[in-house]
N, C-alpha and C positions, 0 to 999 in steps of 0.2 A: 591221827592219820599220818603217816609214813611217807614221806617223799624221797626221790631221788635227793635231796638239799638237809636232808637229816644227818648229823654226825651224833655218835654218842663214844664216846671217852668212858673207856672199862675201871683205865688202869694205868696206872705210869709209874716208874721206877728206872728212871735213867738218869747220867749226868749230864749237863747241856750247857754250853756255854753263855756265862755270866748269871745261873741261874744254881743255887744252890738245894734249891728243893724245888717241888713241880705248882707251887704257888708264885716262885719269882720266876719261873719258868713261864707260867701263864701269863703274870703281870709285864714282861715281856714280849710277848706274841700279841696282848691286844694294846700295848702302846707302839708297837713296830720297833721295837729296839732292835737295833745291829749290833752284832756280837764281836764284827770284824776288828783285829788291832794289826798292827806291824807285827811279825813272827820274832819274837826276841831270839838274842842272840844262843842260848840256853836248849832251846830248838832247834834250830836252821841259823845256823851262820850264811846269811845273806849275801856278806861277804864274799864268800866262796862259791855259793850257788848258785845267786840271783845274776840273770840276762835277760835285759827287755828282750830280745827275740826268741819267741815261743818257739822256735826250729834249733834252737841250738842246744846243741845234745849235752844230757848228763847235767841242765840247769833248771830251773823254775824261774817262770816269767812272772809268775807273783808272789809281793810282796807282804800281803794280809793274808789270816787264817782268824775263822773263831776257836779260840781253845779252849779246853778244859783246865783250870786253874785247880793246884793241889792233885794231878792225878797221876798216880806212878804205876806207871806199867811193867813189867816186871818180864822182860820176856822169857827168861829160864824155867819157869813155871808153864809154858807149852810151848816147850822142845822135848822129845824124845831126847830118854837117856841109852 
């Protein structure tokens, strides 16, 4: 029987923070692991960006992000030549 409270899962093929396949990806969502860290510097120089007040322009008021570890993004690969 079928209910509104049914999920079924087809398919997964994505990257996910702190999760290198969709098995630690799982073993993560049912232990409630947080992926959250400090934005290292490699990313966002805090430094220069960070302002606790969310109204002031051109900064970010937070400190943490989950990221993706190992992942190069390339952005010349979609730009118009």
């Amino acid at each position: 029987m079928v209910t509104e409270n049914n999920i079924a899962i087809v398919g997964i093929g994505c990257n996910y923070p702190g999760s290198k396949d969709p098995l630690s990806f799982w073993k993560n969502i049912l232990s409630r692991r947080q992926q959250f860290r400090t934005i290292p510097d490699c990313r966002l120089p805090l430094k220069d960006y960070y302002h606790p007040d969310k109204n002031h322009p051109d900064t970010t008021y937070g400190r943490k992000a989950a990221l993706i570890d190992g992942f190069n993004f390339f952005l010349r690969h979609f730009m118009a030549n």
